[in-house]
C-alpha positions as CSV (number, residue, x, y, z in Angstrom):
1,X,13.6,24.7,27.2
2,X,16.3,24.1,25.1
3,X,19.0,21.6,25.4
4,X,22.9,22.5,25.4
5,X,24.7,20.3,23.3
6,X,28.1,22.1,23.7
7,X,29.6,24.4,26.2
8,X,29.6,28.1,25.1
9,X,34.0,29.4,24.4
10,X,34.9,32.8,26.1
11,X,37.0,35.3,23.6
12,X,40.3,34.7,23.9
13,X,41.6,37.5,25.4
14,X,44.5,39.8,23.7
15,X,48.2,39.2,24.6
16,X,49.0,43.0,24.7
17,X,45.6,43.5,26.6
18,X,46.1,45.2,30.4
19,X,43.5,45.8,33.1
20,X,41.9,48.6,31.2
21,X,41.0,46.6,28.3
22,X,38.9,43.8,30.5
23,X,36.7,45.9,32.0
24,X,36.5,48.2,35.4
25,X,33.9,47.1,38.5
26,X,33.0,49.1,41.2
27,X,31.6,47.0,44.2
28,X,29.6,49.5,46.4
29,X,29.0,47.6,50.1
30,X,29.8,47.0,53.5
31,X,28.8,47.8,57.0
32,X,30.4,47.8,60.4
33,X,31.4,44.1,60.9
34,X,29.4,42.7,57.4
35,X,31.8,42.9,54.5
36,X,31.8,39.3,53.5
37,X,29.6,40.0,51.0
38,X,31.8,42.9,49.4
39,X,34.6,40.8,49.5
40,X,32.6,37.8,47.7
41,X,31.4,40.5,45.4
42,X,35.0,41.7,44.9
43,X,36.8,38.1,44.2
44,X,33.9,36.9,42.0
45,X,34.3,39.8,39.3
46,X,38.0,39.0,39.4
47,X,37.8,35.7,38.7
48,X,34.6,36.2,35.9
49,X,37.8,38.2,34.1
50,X,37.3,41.9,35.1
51,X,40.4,43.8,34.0
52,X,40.0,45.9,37.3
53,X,38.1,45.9,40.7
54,X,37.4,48.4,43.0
55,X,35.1,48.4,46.1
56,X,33.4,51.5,48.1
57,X,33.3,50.7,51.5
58,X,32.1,52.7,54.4
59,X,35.0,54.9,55.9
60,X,34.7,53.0,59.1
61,X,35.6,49.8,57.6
62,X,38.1,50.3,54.9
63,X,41.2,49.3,57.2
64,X,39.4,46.1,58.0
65,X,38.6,45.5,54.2
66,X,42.2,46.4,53.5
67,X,43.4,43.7,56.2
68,X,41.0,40.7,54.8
69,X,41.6,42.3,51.2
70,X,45.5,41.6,51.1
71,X,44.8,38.2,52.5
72,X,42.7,37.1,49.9
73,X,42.8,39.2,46.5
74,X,46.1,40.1,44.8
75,X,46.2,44.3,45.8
76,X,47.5,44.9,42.2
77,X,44.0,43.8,40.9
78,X,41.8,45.8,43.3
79,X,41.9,49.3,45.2
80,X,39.7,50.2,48.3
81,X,37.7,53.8,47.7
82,X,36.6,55.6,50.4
83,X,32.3,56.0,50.6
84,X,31.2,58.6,53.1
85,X,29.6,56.8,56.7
């Protein structure tokens, strides 16, 4: 093992950079009544700096993502897809 002396710096990120220059994920998951994860998944790749987020949840449960969605991410960040049940 070796020993970290100092902490790694993350690129400093362009000033006329938009969502399409960070980088695009696509969060496939969900099930009737289990989206926590998704939405852990979801808020995790926003905050590690992806430029755009969007998550494929079963057709059943997109209106319930959507509510929890707007509650906790900011909807200009993220988009729901639609994944066939």
């Amino acid at each position: 093992m070796k020993r970290v002396r100092t902490i790694p710096t993350l690129v400093r990120r362009l000033r006329d950079g938009h969502k399409g220059t960070f980088g695009t994920v696509l969060v496939v998951a969900g099930s009737q009544g289990m989206l926590g994860a998704c939405m852990l998944a979801a808020t995790a790749a926003l905050r590690g700096g992806a430029g755009l987020v969007r998550a494929a949840v079963p057709a059943g449960t997109q209106a319930a993502f959507a509510d929890r969605k707007s509650t906790r991410l900011n909807s200009s960040h993220s988009s729901v897809s639609r994944m066939p049940s």
